[in-house]
MARDOTOR-297805 format. One line per 10 residues: number of its first residue (from 1); for each residue x, y, z of N, C-alpha, C, CB. Coordinates in steps of 0.2 Angstrom, whole numbers, plus 5000, padded with zeros to 4 digits. Each point is the difference from the previous one (the first is absolute). Glycine has a CB too. Layout:
<sites>
NUM	X,Y,Z,X,Y,Z,X,Y,Z,X,Y,Z  ...
</sites>
This chain:
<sites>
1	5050,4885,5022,4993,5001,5002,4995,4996,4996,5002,5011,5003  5000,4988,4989,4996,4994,5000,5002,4994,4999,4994,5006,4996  5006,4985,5001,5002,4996,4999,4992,4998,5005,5016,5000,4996  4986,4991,5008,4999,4998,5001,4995,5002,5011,5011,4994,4986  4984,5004,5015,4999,4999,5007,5006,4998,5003,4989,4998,4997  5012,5004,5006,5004,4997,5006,4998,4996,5008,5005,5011,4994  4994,4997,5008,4995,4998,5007,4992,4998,5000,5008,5010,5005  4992,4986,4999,4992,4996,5000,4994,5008,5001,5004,4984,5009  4992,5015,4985,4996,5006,5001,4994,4996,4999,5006,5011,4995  4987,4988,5011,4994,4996,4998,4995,5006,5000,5002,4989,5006
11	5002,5018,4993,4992,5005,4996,5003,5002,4996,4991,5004,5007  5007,4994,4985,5003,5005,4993,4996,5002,4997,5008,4995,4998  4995,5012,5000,4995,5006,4996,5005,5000,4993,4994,5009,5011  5001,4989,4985,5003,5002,4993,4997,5005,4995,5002,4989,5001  5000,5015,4998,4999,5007,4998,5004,4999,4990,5000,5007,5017  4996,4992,4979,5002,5000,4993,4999,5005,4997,4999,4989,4999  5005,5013,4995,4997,5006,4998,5006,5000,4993,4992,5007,5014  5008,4997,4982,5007,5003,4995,5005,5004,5004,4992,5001,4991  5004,5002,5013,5006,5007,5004,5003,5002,4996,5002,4997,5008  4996,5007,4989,5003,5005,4992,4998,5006,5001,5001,4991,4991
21	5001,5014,5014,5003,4996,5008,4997,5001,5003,5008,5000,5001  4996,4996,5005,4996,5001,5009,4998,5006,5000,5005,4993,5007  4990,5008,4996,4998,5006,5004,4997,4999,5007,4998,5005,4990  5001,5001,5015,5000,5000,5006,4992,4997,5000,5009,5009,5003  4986,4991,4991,4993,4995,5003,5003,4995,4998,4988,5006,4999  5017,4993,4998,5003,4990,5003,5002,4999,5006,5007,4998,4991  4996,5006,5014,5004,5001,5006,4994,5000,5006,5012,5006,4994  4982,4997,5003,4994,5000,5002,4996,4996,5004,5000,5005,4992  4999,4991,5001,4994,4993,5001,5006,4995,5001,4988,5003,4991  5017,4997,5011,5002,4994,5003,5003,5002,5007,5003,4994,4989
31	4997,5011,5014,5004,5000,5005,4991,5001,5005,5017,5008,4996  4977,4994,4999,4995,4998,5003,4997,4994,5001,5000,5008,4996  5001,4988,4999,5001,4991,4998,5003,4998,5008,5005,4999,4984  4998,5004,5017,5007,4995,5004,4999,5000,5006,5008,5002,4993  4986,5006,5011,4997,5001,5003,4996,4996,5003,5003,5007,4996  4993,4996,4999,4993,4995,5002,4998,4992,5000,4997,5011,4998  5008,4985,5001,4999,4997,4997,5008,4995,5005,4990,5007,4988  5013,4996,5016,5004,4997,5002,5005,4997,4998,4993,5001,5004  5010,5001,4988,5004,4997,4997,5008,4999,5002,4991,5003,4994  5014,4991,5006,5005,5001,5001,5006,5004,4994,4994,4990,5008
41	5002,5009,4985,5004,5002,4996,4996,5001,4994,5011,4995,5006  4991,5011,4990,4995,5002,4993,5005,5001,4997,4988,5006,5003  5011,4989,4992,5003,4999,4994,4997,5005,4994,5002,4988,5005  5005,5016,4991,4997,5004,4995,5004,4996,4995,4997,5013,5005  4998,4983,4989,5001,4996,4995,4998,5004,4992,4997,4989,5009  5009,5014,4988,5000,5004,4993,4998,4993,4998,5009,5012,4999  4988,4990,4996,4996,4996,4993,5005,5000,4995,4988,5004,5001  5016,4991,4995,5003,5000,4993,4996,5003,4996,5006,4991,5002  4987,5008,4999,4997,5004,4992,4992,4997,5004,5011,4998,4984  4983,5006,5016,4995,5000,5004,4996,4996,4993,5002,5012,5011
51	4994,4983,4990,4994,4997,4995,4995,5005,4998,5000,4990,5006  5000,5016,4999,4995,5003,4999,5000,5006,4996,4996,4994,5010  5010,5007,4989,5004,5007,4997,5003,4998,4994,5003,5004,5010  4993,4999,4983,5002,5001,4996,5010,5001,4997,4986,5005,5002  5015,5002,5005,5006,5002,4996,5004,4995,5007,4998,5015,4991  5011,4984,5008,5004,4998,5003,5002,5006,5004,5002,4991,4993  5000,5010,5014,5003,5007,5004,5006,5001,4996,4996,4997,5013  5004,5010,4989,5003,5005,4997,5006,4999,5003,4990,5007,4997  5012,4992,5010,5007,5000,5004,5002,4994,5000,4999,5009,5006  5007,4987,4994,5000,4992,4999,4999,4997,5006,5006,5001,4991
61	4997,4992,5008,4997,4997,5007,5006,5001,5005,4993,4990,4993  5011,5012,5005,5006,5000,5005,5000,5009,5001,5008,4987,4995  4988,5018,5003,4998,5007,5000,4996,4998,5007,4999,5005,4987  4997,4993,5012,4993,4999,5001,5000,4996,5009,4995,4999,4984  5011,4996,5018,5002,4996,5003,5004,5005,5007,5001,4990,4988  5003,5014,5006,5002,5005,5003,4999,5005,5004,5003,4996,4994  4992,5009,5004,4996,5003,5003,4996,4997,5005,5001,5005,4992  4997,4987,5009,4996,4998,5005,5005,5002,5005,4992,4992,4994  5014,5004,5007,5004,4998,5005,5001,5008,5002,5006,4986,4995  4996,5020,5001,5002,5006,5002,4992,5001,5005,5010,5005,4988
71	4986,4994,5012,4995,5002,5003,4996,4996,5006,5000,5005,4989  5003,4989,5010,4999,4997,5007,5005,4996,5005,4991,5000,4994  5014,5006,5004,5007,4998,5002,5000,5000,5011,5005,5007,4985  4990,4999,5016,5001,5000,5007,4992,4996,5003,5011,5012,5000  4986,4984,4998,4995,4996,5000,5001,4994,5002,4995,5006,4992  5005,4991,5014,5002,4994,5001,4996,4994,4998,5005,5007,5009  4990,4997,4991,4995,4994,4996,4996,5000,4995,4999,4999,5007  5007,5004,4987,4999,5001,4993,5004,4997,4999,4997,5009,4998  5003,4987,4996,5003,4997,4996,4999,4998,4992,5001,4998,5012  5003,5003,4984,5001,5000,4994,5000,4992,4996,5006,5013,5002
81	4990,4984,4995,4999,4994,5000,5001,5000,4990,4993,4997,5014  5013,5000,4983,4999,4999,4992,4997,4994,4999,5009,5006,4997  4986,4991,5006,4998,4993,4994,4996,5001,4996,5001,4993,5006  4998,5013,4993,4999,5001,4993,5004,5004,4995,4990,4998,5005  5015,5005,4998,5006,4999,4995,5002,4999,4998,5001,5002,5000  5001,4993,5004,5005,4993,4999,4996,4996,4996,5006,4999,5010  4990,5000,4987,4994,4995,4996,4998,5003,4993,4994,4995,5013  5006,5000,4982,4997,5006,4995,4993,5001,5000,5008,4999,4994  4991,5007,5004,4992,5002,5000,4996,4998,4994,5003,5010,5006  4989,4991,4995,4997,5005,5007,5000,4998,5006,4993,5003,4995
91	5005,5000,5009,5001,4999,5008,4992,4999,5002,5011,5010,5003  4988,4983,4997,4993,5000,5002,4999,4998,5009,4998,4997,4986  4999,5006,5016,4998,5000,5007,5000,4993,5000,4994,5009,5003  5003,4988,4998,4999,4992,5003,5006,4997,5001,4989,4999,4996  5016,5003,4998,5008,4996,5000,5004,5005,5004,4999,4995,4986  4997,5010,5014,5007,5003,5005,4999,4998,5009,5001,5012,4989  4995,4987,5012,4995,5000,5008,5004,4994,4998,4986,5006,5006  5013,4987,4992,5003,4997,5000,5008,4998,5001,4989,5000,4997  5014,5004,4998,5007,5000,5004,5002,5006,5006,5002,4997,4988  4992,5007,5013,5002,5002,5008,5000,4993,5003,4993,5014,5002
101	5001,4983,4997,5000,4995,5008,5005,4997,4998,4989,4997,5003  5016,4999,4993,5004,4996,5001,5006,5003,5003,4994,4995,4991  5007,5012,5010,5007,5003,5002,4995,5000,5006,5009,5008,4990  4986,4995,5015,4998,5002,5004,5000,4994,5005,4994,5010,4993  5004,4983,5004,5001,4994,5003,4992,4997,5002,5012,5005,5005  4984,4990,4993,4994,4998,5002,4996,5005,5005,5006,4988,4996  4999,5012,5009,4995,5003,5006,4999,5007,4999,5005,4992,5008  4996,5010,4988,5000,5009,4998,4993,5000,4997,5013,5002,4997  4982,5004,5007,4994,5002,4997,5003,5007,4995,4991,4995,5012  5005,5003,4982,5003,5008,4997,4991,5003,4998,5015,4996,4992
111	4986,5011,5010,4995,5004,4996,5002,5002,4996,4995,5003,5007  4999,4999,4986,5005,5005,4994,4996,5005,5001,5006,4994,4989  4998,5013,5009,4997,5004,5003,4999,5003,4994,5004,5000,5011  4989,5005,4986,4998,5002,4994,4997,5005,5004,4998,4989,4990  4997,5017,5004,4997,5005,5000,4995,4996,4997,5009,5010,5001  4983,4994,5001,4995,4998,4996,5000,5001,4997,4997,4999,5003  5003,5005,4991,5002,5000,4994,5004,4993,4995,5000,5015,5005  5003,4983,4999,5002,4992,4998,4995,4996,5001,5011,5002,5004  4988,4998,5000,4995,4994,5003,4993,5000,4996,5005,5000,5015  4992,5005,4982,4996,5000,4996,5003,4995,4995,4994,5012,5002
121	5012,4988,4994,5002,4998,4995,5002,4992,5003,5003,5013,4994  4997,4983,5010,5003,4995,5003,4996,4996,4995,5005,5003,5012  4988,4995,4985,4999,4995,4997,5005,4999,4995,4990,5001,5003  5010,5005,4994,5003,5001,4993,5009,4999,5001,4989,5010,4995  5012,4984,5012,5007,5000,5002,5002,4993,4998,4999,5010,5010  5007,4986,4989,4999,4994,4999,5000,4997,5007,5005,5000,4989  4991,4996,5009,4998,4992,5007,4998,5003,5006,5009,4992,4997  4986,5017,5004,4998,5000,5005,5001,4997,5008,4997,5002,4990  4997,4994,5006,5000,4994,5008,5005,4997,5002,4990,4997,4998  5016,5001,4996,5005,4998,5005,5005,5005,5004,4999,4991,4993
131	5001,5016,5003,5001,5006,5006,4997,5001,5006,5003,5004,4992  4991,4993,5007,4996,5002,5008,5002,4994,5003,4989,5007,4997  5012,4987,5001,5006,4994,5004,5006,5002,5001,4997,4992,4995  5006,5012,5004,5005,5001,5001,5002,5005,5004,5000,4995,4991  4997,5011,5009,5002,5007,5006,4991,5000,5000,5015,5010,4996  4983,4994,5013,4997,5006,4999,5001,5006,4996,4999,4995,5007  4994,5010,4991,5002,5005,4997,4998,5005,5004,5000,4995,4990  5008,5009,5012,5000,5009,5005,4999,5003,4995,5009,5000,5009  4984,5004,4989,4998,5004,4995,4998,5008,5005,4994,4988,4990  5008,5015,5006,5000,5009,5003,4997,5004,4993,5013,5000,5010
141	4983,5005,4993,4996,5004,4997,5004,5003,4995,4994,5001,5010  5003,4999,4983,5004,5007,4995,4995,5003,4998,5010,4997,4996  4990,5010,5004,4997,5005,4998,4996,4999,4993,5009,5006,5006  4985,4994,4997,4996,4999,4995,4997,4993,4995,5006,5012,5002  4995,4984,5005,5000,4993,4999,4997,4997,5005,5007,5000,4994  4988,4997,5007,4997,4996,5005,5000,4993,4995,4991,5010,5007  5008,4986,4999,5002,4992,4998,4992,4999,5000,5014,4994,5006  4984,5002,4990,4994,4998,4998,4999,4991,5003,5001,5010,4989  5000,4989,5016,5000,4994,5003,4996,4994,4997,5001,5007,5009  4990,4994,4993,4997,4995,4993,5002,4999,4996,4995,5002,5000
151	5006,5003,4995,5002,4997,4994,5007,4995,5000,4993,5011,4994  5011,4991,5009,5006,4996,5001,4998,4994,5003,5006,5009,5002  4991,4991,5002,4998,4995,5003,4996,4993,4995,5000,5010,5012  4996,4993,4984,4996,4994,4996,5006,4999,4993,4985,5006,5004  5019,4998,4997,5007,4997,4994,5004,4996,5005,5002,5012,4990  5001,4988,5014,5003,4998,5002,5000,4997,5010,5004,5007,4987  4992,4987,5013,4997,4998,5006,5004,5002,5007,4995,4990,4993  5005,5012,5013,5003,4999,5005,5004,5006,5000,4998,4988,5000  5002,5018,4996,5003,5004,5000,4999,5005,5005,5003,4996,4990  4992,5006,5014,4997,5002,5006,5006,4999,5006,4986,4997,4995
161	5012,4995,5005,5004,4998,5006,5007,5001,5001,4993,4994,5000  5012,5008,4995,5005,5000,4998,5004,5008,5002,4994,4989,4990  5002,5014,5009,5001,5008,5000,5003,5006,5007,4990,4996,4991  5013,5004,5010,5003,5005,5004,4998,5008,4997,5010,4991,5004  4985,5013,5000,5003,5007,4999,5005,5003,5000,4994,5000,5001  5009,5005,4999,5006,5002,5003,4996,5007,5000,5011,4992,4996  4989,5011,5010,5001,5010,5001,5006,5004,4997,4995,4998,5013  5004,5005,4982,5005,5003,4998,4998,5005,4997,5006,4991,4999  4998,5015,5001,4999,5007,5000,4998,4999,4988,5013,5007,5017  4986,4997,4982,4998,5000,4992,5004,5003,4996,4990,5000,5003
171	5016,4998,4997,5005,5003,4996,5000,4999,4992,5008,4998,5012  4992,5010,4984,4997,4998,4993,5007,5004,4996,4982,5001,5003  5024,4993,5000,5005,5004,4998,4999,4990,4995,5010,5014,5012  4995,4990,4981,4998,4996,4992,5006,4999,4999,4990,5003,4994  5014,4991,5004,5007,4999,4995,5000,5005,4994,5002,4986,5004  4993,5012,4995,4998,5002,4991,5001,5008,5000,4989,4989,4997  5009,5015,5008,5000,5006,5002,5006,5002,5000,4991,4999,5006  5013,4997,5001,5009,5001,5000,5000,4999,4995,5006,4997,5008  4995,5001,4988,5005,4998,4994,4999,5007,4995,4997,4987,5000  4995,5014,5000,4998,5006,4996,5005,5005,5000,4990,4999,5001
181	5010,5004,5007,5001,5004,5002,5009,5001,5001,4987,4998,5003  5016,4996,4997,5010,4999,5000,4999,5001,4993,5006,4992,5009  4993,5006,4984,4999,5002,4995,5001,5006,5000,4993,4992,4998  5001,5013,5004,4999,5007,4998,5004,5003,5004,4989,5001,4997  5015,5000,5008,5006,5000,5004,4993,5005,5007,5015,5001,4987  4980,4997,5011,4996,5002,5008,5003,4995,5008,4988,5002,4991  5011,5001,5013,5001,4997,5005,4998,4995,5004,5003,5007,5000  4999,4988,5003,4999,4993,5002,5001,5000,5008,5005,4994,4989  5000,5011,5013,4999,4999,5008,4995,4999,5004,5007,5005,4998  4993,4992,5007,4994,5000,5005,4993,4995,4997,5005,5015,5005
191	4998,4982,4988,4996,4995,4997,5006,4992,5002,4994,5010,4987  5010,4991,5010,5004,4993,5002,5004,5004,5004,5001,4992,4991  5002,5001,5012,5007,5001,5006,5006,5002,4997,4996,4991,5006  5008,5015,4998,5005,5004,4998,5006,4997,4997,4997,5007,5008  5003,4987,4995,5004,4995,4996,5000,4998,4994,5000,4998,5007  4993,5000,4993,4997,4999,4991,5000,5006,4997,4993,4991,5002  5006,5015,5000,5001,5006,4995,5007,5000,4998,4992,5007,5006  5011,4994,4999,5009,4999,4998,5002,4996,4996,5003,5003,5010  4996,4988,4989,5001,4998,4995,4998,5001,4994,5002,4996,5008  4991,5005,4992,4994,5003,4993,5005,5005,4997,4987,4999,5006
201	5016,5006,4997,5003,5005,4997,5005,5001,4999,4994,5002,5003  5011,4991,5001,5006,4999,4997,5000,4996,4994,5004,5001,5010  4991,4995,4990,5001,4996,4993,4996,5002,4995,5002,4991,5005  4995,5015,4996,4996,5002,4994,4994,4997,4998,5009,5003,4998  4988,4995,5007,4994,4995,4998,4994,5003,4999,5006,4992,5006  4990,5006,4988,4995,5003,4999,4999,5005,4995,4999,4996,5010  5008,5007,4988,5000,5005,4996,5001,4997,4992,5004,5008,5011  4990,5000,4988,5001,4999,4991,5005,4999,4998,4992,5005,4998
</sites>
């Protein structure tokens, strides 16, 4: 399920994130992504080590790889992409859109898909504006976050035009939460996918 594009895809969703772990508001905002937005395929790209994250994930990259694929195993238009595991880190956006396009093929439009809560932080991202060359941005609502357009807009020109919404239900399920919560031996069901529970729990993951 992951490696290389295969089949010609001219609408890609790139969806980045640690996934430590997936959870079902991952499985959310992209199968919403993909909707509205008409996509042929949405790419879920784990980070080797995020820029913007102090600590390194707690499950490894081949944990972390694993769980994706267990969870978007009957998704025909999911797909698990490592260029940024395969590369060493950090995983900075603008390098990674850029190696989507190169597997995706010149003719391939990619959106990346973020939450607002991101997108406030996009100045403070490297090279911006060559991310906004590079994908539109599918941004969906999180709890307790409104995008502050203006101000975005006077840091970083043209980013109005650039912007897709996405309608998406407000799911305020947190990795940082799972994790707590497999730790304390509280439950995770009906937070991630039963698959990813099952592996979480075969490998003991997360616990003190």
């Amino acid at each position: 399920m992951g490696g290389r594009l295969t089949a010609p895809h001219h609408r890609v969703g790139v969806l980045g994130g640690t996934f430590d772990p997936l959870h079902l508001g991952h499985l959310i905002i992209a199968e919403e992504a993909r909707a509205a937005l008409g996509l042929d395929v949405v790419l879920f790209v784990p980070a080797r080590r995020s820029p913007l994250k102090d600590t390194a994930p707690i499950a490894t990259d081949d944990q972390r790889a694993a769980m994706i694929e267990r969870a978007i195993g009957g998704a025909p238009a999911f797909r698990l992409s490592r260029v940024d595991l395969d590369r060493p880190g950090p995983s900075y956006t603008v390098e990674t859109l850029a190696l989507v396009q190169a597997e995706a093929g010149p003719a391939a439009a990619l959106w990346f898909i973020l939450g607002a809560d991101a997108l406030a932080d996009l100045p403070a991202w490297r090279d911006p504006a060559a991310i906004l060359d590079a994908a539109r941005l599918a941004v969906f609502d999180r709890p307790g976050h409104i995008a502050d357009l203006a101000a975005l807009a006077a840091q970083i020109p043209g980013i109005r035009g650039r912007i897709d919404a996405i309608p998406a239900p407000l799911i305020g399920i947190s990795a940082t939460d799972l994790r707590r919560r497999a730790a304390a031996g509280r439950p995770i069901r009906y937070q991630v996918p039963a698959s990813v529970e099952a592996y979480i729990s075969a490998h003991r993951l997360y616990r003190r």
